[in-house]
N, C-alpha and C positions, 0 to 999 in steps of 0.2 A: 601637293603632297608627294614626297619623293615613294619611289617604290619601294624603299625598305618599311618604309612608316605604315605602310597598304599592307606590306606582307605582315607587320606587328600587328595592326588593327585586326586583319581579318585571322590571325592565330587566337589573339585575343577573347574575339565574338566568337568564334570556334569554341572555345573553352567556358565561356560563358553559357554559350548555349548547349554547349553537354550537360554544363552544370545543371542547367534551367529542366533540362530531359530529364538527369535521372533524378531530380528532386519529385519532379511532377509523376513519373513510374512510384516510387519510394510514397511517395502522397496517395498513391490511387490504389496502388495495391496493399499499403499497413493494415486495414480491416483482414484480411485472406491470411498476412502475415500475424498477425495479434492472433487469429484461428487457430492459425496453424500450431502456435506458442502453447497458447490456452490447453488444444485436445490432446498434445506428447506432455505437457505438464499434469494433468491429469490423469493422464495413464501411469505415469511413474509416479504419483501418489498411490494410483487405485495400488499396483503393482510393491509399491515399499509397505503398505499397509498389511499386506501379504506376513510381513517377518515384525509389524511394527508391535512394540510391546503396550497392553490397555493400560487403560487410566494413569495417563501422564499428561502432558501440557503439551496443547496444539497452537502455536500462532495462525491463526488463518486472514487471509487479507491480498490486497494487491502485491504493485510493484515496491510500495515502500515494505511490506513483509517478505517478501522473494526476496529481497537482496541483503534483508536481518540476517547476517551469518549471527545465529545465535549462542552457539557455543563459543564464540567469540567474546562474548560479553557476558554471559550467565554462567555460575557453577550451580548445579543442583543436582538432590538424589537422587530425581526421577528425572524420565528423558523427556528432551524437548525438541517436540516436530513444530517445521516449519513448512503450512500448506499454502504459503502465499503463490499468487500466476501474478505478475505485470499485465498490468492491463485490463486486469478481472475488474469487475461492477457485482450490484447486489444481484444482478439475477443471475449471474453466475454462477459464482457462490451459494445462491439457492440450487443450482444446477447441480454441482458437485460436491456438497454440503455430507449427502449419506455416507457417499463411497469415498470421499476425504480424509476426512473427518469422524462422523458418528460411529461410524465401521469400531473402531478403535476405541470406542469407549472414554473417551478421555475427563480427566475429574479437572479439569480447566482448560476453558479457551479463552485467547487473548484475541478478541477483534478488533480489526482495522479495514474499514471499507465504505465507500461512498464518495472520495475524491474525485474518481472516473466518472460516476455517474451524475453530478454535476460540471465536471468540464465539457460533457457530450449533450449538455443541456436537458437533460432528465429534470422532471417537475422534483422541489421536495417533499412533496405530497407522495409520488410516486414511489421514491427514495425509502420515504417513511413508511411504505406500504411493503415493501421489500424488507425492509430492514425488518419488520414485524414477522415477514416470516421467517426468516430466520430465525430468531430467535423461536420462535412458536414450536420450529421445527426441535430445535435444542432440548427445549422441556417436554416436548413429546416424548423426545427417543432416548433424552439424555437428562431425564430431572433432578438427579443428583449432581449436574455438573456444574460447576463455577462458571460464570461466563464474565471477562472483564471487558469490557464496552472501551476502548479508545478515542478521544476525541481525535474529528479530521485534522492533521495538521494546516499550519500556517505556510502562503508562498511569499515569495519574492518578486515584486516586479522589474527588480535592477537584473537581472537575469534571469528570470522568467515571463518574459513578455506577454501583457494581457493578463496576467493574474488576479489583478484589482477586481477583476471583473466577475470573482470570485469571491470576494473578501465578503460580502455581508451574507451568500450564500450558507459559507462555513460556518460561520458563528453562528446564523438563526439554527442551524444544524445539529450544531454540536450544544445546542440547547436544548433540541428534540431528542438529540441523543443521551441527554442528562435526566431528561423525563422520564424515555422510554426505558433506562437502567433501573429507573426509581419503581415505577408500574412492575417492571418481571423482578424484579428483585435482585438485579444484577449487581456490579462494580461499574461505575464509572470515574475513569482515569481522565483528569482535563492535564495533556498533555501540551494541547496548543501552546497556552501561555507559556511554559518555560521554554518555548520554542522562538517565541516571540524576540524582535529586536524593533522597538515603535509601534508600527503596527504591521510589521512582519515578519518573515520566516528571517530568524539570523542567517546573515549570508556565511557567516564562520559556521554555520552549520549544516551548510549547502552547496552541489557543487553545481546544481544545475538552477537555483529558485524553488525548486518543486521535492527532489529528491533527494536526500541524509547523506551527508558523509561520515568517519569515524566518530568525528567528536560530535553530530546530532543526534549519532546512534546511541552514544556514550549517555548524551542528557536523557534521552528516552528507558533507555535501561535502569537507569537510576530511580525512575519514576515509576517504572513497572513495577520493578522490585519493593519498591516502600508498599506498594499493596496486599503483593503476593509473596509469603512468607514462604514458600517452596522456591524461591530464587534468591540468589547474591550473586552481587554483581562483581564482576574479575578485574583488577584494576586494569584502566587500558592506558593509562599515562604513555604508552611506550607507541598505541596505536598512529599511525600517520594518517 
């Protein structure tokens, strides 16, 4: 091997093995990082709640609600908050559920949540015990409130690696989810399906397998909106 070939290889393995470092640093420390996300996300809830106007429409939910820019897609008379955190799970959101959320009074909430807590391997036994309180919490503080129940979306395995490994979690899920709308007396929205392409998430409506782009946001809205008469939806033909 001549020495320029020696010097390529070992720049090469050099670069390879930074890569291998800061993935496994980025790997070990995302729980401390996802904390860290979580407790300044709910501060500037606890914090915008301060000025927020009551009984209007709360999104509450994960990373696929955190990143719902919803006046992007909705016109309506009354305002609409979005308390999603990326990365949140149900006991989360049981966590920060009062000072969110209930603080403000709001006469609809739009859930979305349980994704996280089965990719991290959570029973959904456990899930369903969570989910329960939630809601429980809801018509404690908030019995006049609408509550619309989301089903968990659909992934992708052509870009979302390991997803499959999910598929029958969600749907037994989002059955439990259709029960437990039925028992409290809520809404539930089966959004899955128009999500769906086979038996997956449309990849035209994903950029990662997992997570919405415009136009998934687009079909989601459209879906919200046929239930909840306090929303229309804005055309977004022009979104990219």
């Amino acid at each position: 091997m001549t020495r320029k070939a020696k010097r390529l290889l070992f720049v090469f393995g050099s670069i390879v093995g930074i890569l291998i470092f800061i993935g496994a640093m980025i790997w070990i420390s995302w729980p401390t990082i996802r904390g860290v996300y979580w407790d300044e996300k709910n501060k500037d809830y606890i914090l915008s709640n301060k000025t927020a106007e009551l009984n209007q429409i709360v999104f509450l939910g994960d990373s696929l609600t955190d990143a719902y820019n919803l006046d992007s897609y909705f016109e309506s008379d009354i305002k609409l908050y979005n308390r999603g955190i990326a990365g949140d799970k149900t006991d989360g959101v049981i966590a920060r559920l009062k000072s969110n959320v209930l603080e403000i009074k709001p006469s609809i909430i739009v859930l979305l949540i349980g994704i996280n807590d089965i990719h991290s391997g959570r029973s959904l036994d456990e899930i369903e015990k969570n989910y329960r309180k939630i809601l429980d919490m809801i018509e404690e503080k908030s019995p006049d409130c609408e509550v619309f129940i989301e089903s968990l979306y659909p992934t992708n395995t052509t870009i979302y690696a390991n997803s499959s490994d999910y598929w029958d979690e969600i749907i037994t899920f989002n059955d439990t989810l259709q029960t437990i709308a039925n028992e409290y007396d809520y809404v539930f929205m089966d959004v899955y399906s128009s999500l769906l392409n086979g038996n997956e998430l449309n990849r035209e409506y994903s950029f990662d397998g997992l997570h919405l782009n415009s136009q998934g946001y687009s079909i989601v809205s459209e879906i919200i909106a046929s239930y909840i008469n306090e929303l229309t939806v804005i055309n977004n033909d022009n979104q990219s």
